[in-house]
N, C-alpha and C positions, 0 to 999 in steps of 0.2 A: 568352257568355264574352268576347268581344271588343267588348261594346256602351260599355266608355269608354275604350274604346282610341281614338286620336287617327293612331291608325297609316294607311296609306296602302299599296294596290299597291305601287308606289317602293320602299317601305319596307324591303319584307320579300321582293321579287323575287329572283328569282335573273336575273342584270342577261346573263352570257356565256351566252346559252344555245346548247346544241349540235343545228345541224340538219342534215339534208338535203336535197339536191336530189329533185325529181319521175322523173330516171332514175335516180338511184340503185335497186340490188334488194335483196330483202328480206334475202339477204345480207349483203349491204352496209351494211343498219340492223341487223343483228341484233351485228354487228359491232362498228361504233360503239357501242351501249349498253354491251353488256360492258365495250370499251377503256376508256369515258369514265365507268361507273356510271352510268347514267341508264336508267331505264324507257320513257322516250317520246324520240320527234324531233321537232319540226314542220318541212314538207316546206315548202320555201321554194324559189320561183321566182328565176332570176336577176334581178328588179327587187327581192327584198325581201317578193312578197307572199308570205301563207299560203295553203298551197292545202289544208292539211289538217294533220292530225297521226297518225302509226304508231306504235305505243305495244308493248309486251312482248305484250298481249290479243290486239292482231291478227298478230302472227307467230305465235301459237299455236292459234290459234282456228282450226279447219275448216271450208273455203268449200267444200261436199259440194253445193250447188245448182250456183256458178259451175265447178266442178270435172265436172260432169255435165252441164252443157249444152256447155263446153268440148270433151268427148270427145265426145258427136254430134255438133258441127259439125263436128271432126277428122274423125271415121268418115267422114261426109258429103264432107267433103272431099278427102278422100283416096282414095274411089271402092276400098277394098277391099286400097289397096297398108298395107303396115306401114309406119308413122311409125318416124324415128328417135329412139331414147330420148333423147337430148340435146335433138333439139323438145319432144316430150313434160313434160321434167322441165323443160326453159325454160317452157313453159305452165303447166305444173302447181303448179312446185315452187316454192324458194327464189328462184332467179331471176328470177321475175317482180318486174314495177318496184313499190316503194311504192304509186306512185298506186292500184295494184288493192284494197287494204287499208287504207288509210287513211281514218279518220273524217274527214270534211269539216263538221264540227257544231261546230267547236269552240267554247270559250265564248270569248269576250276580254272585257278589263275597259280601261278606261284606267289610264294611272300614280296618276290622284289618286284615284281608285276607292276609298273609306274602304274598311277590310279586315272591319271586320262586314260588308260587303255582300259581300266576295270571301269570306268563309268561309259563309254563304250559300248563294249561288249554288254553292259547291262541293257543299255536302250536296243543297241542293234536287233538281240535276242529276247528283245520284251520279258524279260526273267526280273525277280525282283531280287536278286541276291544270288551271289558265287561265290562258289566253295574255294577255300585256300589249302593248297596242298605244299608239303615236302614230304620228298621221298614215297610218295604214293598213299600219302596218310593226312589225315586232317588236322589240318592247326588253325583253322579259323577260318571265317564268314565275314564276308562284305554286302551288305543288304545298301540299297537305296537310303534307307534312315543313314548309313554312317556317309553318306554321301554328300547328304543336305546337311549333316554336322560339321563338314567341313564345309560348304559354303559359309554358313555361320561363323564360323571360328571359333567353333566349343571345342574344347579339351576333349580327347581320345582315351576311352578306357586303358 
C-alpha cells in the first residue's frame, strides 16, 4: 500500500514523544499513559539513550515465573520471619521499576527510513510502533495509527 509513497519516517513520526526514566515504577507509567493518551513509553537514560520500551502489554501481562522465584528467595531470605506487605507489594506489585518489564527488542528505523520499509518492519515484527533514532538518540515514534493516517490522507503533526 505505501510502495509509491515517497514519504519518509520524518514524515509521519510523532516528533514530542513521551517517555520515562529507568527508576520510574510501573505506577508511575501506568500514569503517565493515561494523563498523556499513549499506549507505550520509551524508557530513556539521563544521556538520551534507549534502554527499552513499557507499553500497556507489560503492566498487564503476569510475570508468575519472576513472581515465584521472587517469593523463594524471599522465604529463603527471611529464614521464616514474615515479610512486610509493603516489601512484598514493592517486589511484587506496581511498584517495581520499569526496567523489570520493559521490552528491550525494540525496533528503531532512522528519520530517512522510506515508510514502506517502516510499515514493513511493523507487520513483519508484529510490533505496534518503532522507534526513530539519530545519532543513537530519540527523535520520534512511528506507531500503526500514523500509518493509517496516511492511508487517509490526514495532515501529519
Amino acid at each position: 500500500m505505501f510502495d509509491t509513497s515517497n514519504l519518509t519516517a520524518a514524515d509521519v513520526m510523532t516528533r514530542n514523544v513521551i517517555t520515562i526514566g529507568p527508576k520510574a515504577t510501573l505506577r508511575q507509567a501506568a500514569q503517565l499513559m493515561l494523563d498523556r493518551a499513549v499506549s507505550a513509553l520509551p524508557v530513556v537514560d539521563a544521556e538520551g539513550h534507549v534502554l527499552g520500551v513499557v507499553s500497556e502489554a507489560e503492566l498487564i501481562r503476569p510475570d508468575e515465573a519472576a513472581e515465584n522465584r521472587a517469593r523463594r528467595w524471599l522465604d529463603i531470605l527471611a529464614e521464616g520471619e514474615e515479610l512486610s506487605p509493603e516489601f512484598l507489594s514493592m517486589v511484587n506489585g506496581i511498584d517495581r521499576p520499569v526496567t523489570k518489564v520493559m521490552r528491550t527488542d525494540c525496533i528503531r528505523v532512522s528519520e530517512n527510513t522510506p515508510l514502506p520499509e517502516v510499515a514493513a518492519l511493523i507487520c513483519k515484527q508484529f510490533t505496534r510502533r518503532v522507534l526513530v533514532m539519530r545519532d543513537e538518540r530519540l527523535v520520534g515514534l512511528v506507531a500503526r495509527r500514523d500509518l493509517v493516517r496516511v492511508l487517509t490522507g490526514k495532515k501529519f503533526k
